[in-house]
C-alpha positions in Angstrom: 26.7 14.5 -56.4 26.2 15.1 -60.1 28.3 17.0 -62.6 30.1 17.8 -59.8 27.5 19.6 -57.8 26.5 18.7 -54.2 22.6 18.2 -54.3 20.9 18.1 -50.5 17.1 15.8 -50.3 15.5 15.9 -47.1 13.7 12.5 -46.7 10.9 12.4 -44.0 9.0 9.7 -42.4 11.4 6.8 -42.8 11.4 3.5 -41.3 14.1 2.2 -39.0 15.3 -1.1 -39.5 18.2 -2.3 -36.7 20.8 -4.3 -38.2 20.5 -3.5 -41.9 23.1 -2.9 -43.8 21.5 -0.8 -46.5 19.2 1.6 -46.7 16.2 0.4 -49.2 14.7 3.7 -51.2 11.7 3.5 -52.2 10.6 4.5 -56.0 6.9 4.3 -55.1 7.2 6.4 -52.1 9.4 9.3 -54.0 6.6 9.2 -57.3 4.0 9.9 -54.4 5.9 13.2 -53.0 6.0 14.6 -56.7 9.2 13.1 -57.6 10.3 11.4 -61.1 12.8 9.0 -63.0 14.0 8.1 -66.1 15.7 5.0 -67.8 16.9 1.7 -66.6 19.5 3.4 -64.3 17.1 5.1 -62.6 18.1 8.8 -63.0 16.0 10.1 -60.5 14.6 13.8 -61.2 12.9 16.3 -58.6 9.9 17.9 -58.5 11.5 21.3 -60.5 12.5 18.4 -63.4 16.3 18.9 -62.2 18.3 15.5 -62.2 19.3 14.3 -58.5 21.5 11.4 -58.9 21.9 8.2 -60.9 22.2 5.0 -60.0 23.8 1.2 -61.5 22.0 -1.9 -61.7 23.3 -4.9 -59.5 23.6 -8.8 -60.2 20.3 -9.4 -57.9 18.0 -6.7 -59.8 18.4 -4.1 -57.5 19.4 -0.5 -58.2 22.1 0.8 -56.5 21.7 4.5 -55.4 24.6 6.8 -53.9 23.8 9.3 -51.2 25.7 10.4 -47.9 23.5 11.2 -45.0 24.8 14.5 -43.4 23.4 15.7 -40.3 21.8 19.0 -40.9 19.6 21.0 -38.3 17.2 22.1 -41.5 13.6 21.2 -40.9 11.4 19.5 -43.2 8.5 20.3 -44.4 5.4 20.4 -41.0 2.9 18.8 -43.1 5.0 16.1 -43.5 7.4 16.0 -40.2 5.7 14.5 -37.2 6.0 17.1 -34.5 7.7 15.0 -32.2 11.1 13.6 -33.5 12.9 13.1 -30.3 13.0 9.7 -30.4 13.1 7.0 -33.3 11.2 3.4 -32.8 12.4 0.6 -34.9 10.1 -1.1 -37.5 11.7 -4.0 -37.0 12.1 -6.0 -34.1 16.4 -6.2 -33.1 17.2 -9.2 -31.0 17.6 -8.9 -27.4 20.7 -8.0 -25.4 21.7 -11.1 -22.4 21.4 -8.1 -19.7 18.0 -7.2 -21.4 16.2 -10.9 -21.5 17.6 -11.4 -17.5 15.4 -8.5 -16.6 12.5 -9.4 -18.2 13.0 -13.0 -16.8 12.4 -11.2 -13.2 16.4 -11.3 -12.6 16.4 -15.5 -13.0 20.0 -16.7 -13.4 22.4 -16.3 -16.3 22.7 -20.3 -16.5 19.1 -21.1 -16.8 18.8 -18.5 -19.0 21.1 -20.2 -21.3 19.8 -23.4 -21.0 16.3 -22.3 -22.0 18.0 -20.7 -25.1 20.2 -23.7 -25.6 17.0 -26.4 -25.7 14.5 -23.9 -27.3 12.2 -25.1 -24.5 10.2 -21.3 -25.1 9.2 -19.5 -28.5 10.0 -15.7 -29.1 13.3 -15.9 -27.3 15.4 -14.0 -29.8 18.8 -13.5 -28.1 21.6 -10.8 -30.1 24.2 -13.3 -30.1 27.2 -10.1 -30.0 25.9 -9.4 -26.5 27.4 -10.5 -23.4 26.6 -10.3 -19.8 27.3 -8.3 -16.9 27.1 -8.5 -13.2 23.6 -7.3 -11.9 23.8 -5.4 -8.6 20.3 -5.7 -7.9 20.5 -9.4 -8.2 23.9 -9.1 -6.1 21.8 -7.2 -3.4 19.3 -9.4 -3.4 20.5 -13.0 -3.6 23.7 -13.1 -1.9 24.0 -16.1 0.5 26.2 -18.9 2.1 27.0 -21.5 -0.4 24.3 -24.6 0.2 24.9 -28.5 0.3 22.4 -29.9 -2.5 21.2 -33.0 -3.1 19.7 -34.3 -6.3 16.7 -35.7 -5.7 14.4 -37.8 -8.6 11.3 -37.0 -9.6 9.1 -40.0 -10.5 5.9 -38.7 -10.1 3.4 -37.6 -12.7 2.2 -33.9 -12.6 -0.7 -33.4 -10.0 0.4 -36.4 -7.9 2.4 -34.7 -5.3 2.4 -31.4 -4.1 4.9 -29.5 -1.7 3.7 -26.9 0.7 4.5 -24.1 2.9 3.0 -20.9 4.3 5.4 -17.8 3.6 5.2 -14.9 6.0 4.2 -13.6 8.0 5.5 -10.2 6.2 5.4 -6.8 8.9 4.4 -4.6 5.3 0.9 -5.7 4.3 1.0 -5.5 0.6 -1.2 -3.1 -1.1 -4.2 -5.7 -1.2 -3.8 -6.3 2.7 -1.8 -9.7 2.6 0.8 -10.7 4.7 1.4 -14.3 3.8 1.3 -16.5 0.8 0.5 -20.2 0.1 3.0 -21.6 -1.9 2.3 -25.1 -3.7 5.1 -26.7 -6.0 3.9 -29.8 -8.1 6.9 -32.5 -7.7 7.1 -33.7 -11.2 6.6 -30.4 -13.4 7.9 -28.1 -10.7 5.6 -26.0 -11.5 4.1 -23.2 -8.9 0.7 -22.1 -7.8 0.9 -19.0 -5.5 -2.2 -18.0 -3.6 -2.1 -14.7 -0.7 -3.5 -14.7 2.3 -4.6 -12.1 5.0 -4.1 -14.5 8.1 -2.7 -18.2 8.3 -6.1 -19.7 8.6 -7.1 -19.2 5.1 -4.5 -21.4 4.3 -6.5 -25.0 5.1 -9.4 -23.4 2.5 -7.0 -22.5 -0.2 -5.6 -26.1 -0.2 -9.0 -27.5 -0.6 -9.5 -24.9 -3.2 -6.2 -26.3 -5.2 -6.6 -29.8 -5.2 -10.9 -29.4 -6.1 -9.4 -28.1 -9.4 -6.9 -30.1 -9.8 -9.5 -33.0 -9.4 -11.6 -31.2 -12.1 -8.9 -30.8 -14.5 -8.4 -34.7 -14.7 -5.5 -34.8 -12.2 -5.0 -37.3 -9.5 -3.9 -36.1 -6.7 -2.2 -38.5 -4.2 0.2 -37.2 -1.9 0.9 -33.7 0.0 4.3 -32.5 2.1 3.7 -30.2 4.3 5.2 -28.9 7.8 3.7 -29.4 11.0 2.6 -25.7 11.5 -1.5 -25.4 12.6 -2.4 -24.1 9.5 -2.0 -27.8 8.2 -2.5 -29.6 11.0 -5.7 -29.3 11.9 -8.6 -31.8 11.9 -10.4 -30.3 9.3 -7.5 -29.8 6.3 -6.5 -33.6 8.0 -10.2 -34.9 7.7 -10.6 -33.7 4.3 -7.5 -35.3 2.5 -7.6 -38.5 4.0 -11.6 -38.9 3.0 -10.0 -38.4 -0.7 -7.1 -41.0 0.0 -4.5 -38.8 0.1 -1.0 -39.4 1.6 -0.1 -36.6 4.3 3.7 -36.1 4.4 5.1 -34.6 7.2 8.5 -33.5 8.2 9.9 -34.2 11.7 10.2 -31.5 13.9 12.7 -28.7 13.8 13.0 -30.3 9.9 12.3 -27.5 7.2 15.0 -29.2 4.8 12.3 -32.1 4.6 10.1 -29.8 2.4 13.1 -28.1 0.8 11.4 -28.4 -2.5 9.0 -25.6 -1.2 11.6 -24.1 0.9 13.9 -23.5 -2.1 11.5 -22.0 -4.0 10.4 -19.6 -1.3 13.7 -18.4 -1.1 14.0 -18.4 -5.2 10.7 -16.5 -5.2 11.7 -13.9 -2.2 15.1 -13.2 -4.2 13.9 -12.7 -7.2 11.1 -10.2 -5.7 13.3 -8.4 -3.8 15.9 -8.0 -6.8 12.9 -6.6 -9.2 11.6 -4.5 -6.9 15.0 -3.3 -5.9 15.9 -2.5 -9.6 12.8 -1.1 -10.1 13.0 1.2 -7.0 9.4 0.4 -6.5 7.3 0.8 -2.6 7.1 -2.6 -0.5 3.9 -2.8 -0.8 4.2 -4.3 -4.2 5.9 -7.3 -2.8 2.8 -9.4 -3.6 2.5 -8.5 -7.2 6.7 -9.3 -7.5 5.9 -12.6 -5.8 3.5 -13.3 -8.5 4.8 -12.0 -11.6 8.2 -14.0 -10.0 6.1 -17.3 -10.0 4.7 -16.6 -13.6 8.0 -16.1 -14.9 9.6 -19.3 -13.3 7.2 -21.7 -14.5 9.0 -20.3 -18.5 12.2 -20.4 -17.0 14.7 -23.7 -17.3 14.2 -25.6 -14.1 17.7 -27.7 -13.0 15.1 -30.3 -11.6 13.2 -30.9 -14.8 15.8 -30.8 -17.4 14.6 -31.4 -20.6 11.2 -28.9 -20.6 9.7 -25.4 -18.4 7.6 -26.2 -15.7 5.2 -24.7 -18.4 5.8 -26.9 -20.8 5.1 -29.8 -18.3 2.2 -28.9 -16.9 0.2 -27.7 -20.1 1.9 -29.8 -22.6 2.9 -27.7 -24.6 6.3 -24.8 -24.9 5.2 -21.5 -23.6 5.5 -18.4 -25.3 7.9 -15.3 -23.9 8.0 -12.8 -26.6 5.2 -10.4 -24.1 7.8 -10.4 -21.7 9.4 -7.3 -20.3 10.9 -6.1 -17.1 9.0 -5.5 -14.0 8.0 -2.0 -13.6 8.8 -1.2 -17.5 6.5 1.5 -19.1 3.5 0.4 -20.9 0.6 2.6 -21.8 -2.9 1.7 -21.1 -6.0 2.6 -23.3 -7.6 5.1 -21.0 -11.1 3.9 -20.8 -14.6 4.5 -19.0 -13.9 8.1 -18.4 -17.6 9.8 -17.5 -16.6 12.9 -20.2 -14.6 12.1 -22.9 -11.8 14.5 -23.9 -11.7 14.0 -27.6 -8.2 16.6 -27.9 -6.4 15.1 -24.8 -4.1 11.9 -25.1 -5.7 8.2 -25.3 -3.7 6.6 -23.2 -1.4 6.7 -20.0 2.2 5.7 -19.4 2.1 3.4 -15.8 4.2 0.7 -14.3 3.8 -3.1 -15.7 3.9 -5.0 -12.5 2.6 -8.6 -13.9 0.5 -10.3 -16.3 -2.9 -12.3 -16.2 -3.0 -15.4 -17.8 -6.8 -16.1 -18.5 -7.4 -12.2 -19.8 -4.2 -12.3 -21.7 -4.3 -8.6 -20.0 -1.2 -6.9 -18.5 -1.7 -5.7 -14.5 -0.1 -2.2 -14.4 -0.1 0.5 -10.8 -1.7 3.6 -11.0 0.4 5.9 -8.9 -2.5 8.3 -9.0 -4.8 5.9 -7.3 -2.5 3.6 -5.4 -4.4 0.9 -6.7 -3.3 -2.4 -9.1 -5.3 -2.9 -12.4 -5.8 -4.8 -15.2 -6.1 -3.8 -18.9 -6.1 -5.8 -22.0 -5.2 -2.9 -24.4 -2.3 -1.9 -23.8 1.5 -1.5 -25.9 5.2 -1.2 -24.8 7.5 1.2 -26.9 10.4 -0.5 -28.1 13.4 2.3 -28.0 15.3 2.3 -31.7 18.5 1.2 -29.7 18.0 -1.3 -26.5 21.3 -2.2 -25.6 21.9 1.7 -25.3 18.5 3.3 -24.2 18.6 4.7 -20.6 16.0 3.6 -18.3 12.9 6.3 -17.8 12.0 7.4 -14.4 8.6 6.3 -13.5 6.5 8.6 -11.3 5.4 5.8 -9.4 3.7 8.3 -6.3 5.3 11.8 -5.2 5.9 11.0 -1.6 7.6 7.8 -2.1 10.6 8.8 0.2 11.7 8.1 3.8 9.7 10.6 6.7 10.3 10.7 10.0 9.1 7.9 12.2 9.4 5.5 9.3 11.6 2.5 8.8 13.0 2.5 5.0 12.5 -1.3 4.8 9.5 -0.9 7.5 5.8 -0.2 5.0 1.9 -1.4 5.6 -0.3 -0.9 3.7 -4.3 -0.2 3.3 -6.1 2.9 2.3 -6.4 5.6 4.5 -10.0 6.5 5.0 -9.8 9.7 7.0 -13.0 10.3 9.4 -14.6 13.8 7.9 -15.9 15.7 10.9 -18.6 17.8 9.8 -19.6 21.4 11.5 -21.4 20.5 14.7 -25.5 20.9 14.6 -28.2 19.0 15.6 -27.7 16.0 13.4 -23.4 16.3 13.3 -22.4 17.2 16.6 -18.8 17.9 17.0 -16.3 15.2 17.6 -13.8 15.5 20.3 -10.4 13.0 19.8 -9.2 13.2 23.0 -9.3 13.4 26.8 -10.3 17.1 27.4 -12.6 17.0 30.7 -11.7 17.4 34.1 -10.6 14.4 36.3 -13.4 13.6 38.9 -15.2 16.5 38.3 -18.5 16.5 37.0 -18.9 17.3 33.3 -20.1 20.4 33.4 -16.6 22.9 32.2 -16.6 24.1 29.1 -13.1 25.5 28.3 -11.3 25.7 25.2 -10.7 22.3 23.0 -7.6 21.4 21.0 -8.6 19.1 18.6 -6.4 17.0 17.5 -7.4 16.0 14.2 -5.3 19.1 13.5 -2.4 17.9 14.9 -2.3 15.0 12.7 -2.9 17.4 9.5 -1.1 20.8 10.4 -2.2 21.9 6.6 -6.3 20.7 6.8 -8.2 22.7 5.0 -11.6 21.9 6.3 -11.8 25.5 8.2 -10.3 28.6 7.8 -8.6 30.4 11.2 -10.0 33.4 12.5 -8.2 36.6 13.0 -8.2 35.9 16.8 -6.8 32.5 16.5 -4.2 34.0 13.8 -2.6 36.2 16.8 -2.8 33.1 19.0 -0.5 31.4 16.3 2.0 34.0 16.0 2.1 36.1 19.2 1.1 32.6 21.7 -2.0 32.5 23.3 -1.9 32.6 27.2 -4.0 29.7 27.9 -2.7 27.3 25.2 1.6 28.2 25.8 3.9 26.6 23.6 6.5 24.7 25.8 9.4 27.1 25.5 6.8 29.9 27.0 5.4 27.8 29.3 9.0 27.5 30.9 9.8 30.8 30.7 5.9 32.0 32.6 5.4 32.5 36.3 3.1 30.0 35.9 5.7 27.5 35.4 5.6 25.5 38.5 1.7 24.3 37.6 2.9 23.5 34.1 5.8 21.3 35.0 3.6 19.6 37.5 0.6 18.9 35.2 3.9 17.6 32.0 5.1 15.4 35.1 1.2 13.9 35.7 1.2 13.4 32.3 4.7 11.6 32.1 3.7 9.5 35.1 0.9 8.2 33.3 2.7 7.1 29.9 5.2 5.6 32.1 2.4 3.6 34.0 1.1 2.6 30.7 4.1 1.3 29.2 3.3 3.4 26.0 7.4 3.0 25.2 10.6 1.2 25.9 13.9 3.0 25.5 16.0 1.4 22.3 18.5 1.9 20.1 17.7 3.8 17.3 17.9 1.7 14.1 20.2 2.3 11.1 17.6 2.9 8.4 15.0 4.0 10.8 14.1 8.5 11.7 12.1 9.2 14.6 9.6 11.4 14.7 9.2 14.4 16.8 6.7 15.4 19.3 5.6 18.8 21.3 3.9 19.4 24.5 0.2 20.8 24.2 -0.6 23.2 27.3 -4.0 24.2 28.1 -5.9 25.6 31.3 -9.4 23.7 32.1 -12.0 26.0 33.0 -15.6 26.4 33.7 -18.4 27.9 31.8 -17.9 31.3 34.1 -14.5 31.0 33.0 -12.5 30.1 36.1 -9.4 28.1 35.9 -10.4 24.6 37.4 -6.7 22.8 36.1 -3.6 22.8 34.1 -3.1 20.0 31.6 -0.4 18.7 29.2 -0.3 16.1 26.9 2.3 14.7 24.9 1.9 15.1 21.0 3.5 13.2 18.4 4.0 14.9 15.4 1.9 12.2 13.1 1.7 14.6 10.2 5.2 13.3 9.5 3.9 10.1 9.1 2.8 8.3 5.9 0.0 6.0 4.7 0.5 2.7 3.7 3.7 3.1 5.6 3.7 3.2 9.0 -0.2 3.3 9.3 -2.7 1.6 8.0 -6.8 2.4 8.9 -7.3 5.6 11.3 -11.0 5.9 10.9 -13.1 6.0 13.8 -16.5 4.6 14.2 -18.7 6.8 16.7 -21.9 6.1 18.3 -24.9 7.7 15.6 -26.7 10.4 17.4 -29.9 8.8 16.5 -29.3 6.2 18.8 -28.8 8.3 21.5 -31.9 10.4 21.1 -33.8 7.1 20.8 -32.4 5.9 24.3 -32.7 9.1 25.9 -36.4 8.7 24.6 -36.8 5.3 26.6 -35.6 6.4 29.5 -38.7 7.9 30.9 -41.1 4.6 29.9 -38.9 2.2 30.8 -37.8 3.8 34.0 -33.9 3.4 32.6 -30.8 4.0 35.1 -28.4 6.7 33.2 -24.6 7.1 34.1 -21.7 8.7 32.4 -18.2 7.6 32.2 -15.0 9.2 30.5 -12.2 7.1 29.7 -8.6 8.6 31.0 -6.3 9.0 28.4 -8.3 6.9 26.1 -5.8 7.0 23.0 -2.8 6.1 24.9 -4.6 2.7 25.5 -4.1 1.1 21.9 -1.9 -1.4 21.3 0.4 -0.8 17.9 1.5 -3.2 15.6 3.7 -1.2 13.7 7.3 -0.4 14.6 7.1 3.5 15.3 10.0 5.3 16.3 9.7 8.8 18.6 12.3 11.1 20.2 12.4 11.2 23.6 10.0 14.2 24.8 10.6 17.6 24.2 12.7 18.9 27.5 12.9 15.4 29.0 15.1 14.3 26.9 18.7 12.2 28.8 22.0 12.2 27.4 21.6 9.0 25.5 21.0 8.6 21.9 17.9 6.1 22.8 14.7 6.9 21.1 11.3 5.8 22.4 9.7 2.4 20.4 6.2 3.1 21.0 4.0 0.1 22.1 0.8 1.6 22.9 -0.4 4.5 21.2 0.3 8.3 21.9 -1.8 11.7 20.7 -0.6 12.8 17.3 -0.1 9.0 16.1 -2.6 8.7 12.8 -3.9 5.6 14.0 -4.3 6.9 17.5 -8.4 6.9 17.4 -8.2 3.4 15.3 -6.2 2.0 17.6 -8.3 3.2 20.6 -11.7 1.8 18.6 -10.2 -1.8 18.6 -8.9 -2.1 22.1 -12.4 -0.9 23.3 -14.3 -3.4 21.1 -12.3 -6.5 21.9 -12.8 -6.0 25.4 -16.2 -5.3 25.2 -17.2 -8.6 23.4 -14.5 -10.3 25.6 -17.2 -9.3 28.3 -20.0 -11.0 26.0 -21.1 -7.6 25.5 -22.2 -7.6 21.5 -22.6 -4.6 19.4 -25.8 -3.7 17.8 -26.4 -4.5 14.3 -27.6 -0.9 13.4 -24.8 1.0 15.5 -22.0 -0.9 16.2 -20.6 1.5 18.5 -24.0 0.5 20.9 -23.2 -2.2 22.9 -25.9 -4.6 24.9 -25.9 -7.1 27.4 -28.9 -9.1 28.8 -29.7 -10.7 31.7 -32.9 -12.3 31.3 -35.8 -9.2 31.1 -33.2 -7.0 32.2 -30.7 -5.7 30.1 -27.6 -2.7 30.0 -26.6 -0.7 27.1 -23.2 0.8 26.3 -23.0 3.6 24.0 -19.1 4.6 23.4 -18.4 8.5 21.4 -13.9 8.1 21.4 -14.0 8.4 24.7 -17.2 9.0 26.5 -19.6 6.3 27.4 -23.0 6.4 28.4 -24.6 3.5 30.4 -28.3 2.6 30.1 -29.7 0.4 32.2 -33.1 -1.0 33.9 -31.6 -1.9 37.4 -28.6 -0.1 39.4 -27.1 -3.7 39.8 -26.3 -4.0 36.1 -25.0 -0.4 36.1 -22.5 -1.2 39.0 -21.8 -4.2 37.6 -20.8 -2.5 34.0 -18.7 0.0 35.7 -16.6 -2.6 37.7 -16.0 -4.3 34.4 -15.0 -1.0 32.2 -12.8 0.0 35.4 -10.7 -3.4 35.4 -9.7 -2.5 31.9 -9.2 1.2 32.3 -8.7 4.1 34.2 -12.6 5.7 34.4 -13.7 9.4 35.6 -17.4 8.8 36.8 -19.4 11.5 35.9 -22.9 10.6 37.4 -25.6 11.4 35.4 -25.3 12.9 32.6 -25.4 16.6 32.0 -23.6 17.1 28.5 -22.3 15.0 26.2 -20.9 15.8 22.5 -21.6 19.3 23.1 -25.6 18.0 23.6 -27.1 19.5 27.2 -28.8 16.8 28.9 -31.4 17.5 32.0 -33.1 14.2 32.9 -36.5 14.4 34.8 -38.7 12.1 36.5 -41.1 11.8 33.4 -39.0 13.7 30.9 -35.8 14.5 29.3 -34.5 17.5 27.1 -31.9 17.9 25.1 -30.2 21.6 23.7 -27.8 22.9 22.4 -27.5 26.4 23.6 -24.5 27.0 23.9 -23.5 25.8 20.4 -26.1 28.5 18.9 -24.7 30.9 21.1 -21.1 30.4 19.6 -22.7 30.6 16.1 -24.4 33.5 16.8 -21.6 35.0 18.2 -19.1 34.1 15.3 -21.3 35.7 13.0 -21.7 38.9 15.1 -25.4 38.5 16.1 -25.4 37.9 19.4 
């Protein structure tokens, strides 16, 4: 105000410093925007030569301006007004809130917080002094337990000396690398803690050669080791190898874990503070291994009750570590993008993700890419510091759009590895099309052609790999005759011959033991399943059988979740023309086999939940735990792929290194091939001895259809002659032709 009138500035791109108490103006700044002043009070004058307001010198030199900041929705001017203003970031860095520094501590205690602050055992811990702290539900959630009996126990040792170990795991979610255990190794005097992952407990005896070779390297002297009585430890390698160094082996008494509480304890310490980041975070399972390790990184900075008087840190290097980089797990922090093939000069640089650790060495930041469902590494990157953190509300994080519970999944029930889906390609000469599942007639010979349900569309209702014709359109919607949905099936004269071929089927997954009857879980929905009727008949189109098999609706189920690999490795056609090609020189024995139900003899590891069938169903509220695998599941064919193989080689058959799906056994100059397509098998042999002998071994594992020599397989026609053999594939051209209107 001057001479009694009201004047209004508009001042734009300011700096916002937290916790000052005055704003600073500055003169250099307003001469820039065409502004001017006169005499020692600083009468400042605006561009038009108009005089805005006067101001009083003070005892320290300064010039004391009055102005009144009014909120006023008037723009300024948009060459000078950033065109985002939604949001203010501080120029200056305001001390931490208590509630603030816990989370970026990966949820550690309030007390050892305190203490670190306390004994300045860290730099760049700046702590707002007005703040206080407040109950943390995650950590609630995640550490709750019955009260222990400690015991103070002294460490003498110097850092290296003795180490405590023990094997975590083994976890039922693989973590998005594929690990299901971790080596933990706690050095008695610094407390300080090494984490390495494993896929299997056997790595484990490697990785503790691994550990004390660099500690050896490093100028350590390692003496002494505690460890459990579990075979990963004791074995006579691990054992042969520390006691050639002179190395004490401690080991606890049976039934004794509290003897290696030191690793114990910090399992547990680890776990909870894992489990309360990635609660707080709401991030998927399968990040468990990255909050193990980003909860080991930040314990060795955190005040240890054991130590005292430094960080595990501290200890160990020699020398206080530095926090200031910290910030919460899962926090926002936006990577450079980098190494795109075309650059986009007018799109954004960088990327908001998901900060899920740090690297040491790189001095890089590990962040997940939701996109890719992948972990990576990037040393340029930078957090956004919100102009207010004690009152900023926590951004959602897209962290992947499917990230919710679907039937047949357990909420606390995830595995992980990628899903790499088996591309059929349109059936020819060199792609022939793949059946997944049993679709021939029992004990007859293979010479039906009927129609097919693949169920690789069953798994994917959506795929897009082949449009539907107009005829299979009016299937879908009106019900096609020969393929009946259950409801129509019941309702058909033709019932009787479909309830009998659902009962054959039901017989058989009973037989197999494919599930057990349980209680359905709390946190667990199972998925549903559908019956899939279809008449068998001949290439003259007669009706040889009615068949049913028992779908599960695996569409509802989710990768990385409650499936890990479903690809499935098939026998290269190559290799069959080439032994079809030696039959006739080498005078070879052919026989075809088909496996019964071949996908329902897979053994699952994952706990998958089904409804009872469709129109079978008691009046109990049981569901089905599958054990074996049933059509539908996504890992069905995987599943299938292993069983076959580990039987096989159990046999001392051993795949070919060109085709692993070709199988051989010798017997001195004689010798018998197995070739395995899902679920048809062809044997090729030089005497009838080792082809009877093959069959009476493939029988004892499964349920076979002999089909003799073989006429057709893959949708290849096969006509074997005393000095010759062809191979067509008439019909196939003939459908071809016909479904593009030539024939």
């Amino acid at each position: 105000m001057i001479d009694g009138e009201t004047l209004t500035i508009h001042l734009c791109d300011v700096l916002y410093v937290p916790g000052n108490r005055n704003n600073l103006f500055s003169l250099g700044r307003w001469l820039t925007k065409g502004g001017d002043f006169s005499g020692q009070n600083l009468a400042l004058i605006s561009k038009t030569g108009k005089l805005i307001t006067k101001g009083t010198l003070t005892s320290n030199n300064l010039i004391k301006l009055c102005f009144r900041y009014m909120k006023n929705d008037t723009k300024c001017d948009t060459a000078l007004t950033p065109s985002r203003t939604d949001a203010s970031y501080p120029a200056v860095k305001k001390p931490k809130a208590w509630d603030m520094w816990h989370r970026h501590f990966a949820h550690i205690g309030i007390s050892g917080l305190c203490r670190l602050f306390d004994k300045q055992l860290v730099t760049g811990f700046n702590v707002d002094h007005e703040s206080t702290f407040s109950d943390c539900e995650a950590c609630t959630e995640a550490k709750q337990s019955v009260i222990p009996f400690n015991k103070m126990v002294d460490h003498d040792a110097e850092p290296g000396e003795l180490t405590h170990i023990d094997v975590w795991g083994k976890y039922s979610v693989s973590s998005i690398n594929g690990f299901q255990y971790y080596l933990l190794m706690v050095d008695d005097a610094s407390q300080y803690v090494t984490v390495k992952f494993l896929k299997s407990k056997d790595q484990a005896a490697q990785k503790v050669k691994n550990y004390f070779t660099h500690l050896a390297v490093q100028g350590r002297t390692p003496k002494a080791i505690r460890i459990n009585r579990g075979h990963e430890f004791i074995n006579d390698s691990l054992l042969e190898w520390l006691y050639s160094r002179g190395m004490e082996v401690h080991m606890t008494t049976p039934h004794s874990p509290s003897q290696n509480g030191v690793a114990e304890r910090m399992n547990r310490t680890l776990e909870e503070l894992a489990r309360a980041m990635r609660l707080a975070a709401d991030l998927p399972v399968f990040l468990w291994e990255q909050a193990i390790a980003h909860a080991a990184y930040v314990q060795n900075r955190a005040y240890s009750s054991a130590v005292k008087t430094a960080t595990p840190y501290k200890c160990w290097h020699g020398h206080k570590p530095d926090v200031s980089h910290l910030r919460e797990f899962s926090a926002p922090v936006w990577i450079l993008l980098q190494g795109q093939k075309v650059q986009l000069k007018m799109e954004a640089k960088s990327k908001r993700w998901a900060l899920i650790g740090y690297e040491d060495g790189s001095k890089s930041v590990k962040f997940y890419n939701a996109e890719t469902r992948s972990v990576l590494t990037s040393r340029n990157y930078r957090f956004l510091e919100p102009s207010d953190p004690s009152n900023a509300i926590p951004e959602e994080l897209l962290i992947t759009p499917d990230d919710v519970a679907h039937k047949g999944e357990s909420m606390g029930n995830v595995q992980n590895t990628r899903d790499a889906r088996n591309v059929d390609a349109e059936p020819g000469p060199l792609n022939p099309r793949k059946w997944t599942a049993e679709d021939d007639a029992e004990g007859s010979p293979r010479k039906t052609r009927g129609k097919r349900v693949d169920y690789k569309h069953l798994d994917d209702p959506f795929s897009d790999d082949e449009t539907m014709s107009a005829e299979e359109l009016t299937n879908l919607l009106e019900g096609d005759p020969d393929q009946p949905t259950f409801d129509q099936a019941k309702r058909s004269t033709k019932w009787p011959e479909w309830e009998k071929a659902i009962q054959s089927e039901l017989a058989q997954l009973w037989k197999k033991g494919t599930w057990k009857l349980v209680e359905k879980p709390k946190d667990a929905i199972p998925i549903s399943n559908k019956w899939v009727l279809t008449k068998k008949c001949d290439k003259e189109g007669n009706l040889v059988k009615y068949k049913a098999h028992l779908v599960a609706h695996g569409f509802t189920q989710r990768p990385g979740q409650d499936y890990d690999e479903t690809f499935l490795p098939v026998v290269r056609f190559e290799t069959i023309r080439a032994l079809l090609a030696m039959v006739p020189g080498k005078k070879l024995k052919v026989q075809q086999l088909d496996v019964k139900g071949a996908y329902l003899n897979g053994k699952l590891t994952q706990s998958i939940y089904m409804e009872q069938p469709i129109g079978f169903e008691d009046s109990s509220e049981l569901v089905c735990l599958l054990v074996k695998s049933i059509y539908g599941l996504k890992q069905a064919r995987r599943v299938w792929n292993i069983e076959f193989d580990d039987a096989m080689r159990c046999h001392g058959y051993r795949p070919l290194i060109s085709d692993p799906c070709t199988y051989i056994l010798r017997e001195g100059d004689d010798f018998v091939i197995v070739t395995v397509w899902v679920d048809n098998l062809l044997l090729f042999a030089t005497t009838d001895k080792l082809i009877e002998w093959t069959k009476t071994i493939l029988e004892a594992e499964w349920e076979l259809t002999d089909l003799g020599e073989p006429m057709k397989i893959v949708g290849i026609e096969i006509a074997l002659g005393d000095r010759s053999v062809m191979i067509s594939q008439r019909h196939y051209l003939e459908s071809i032709l016909q479904k593009e209107g030539m024939d």
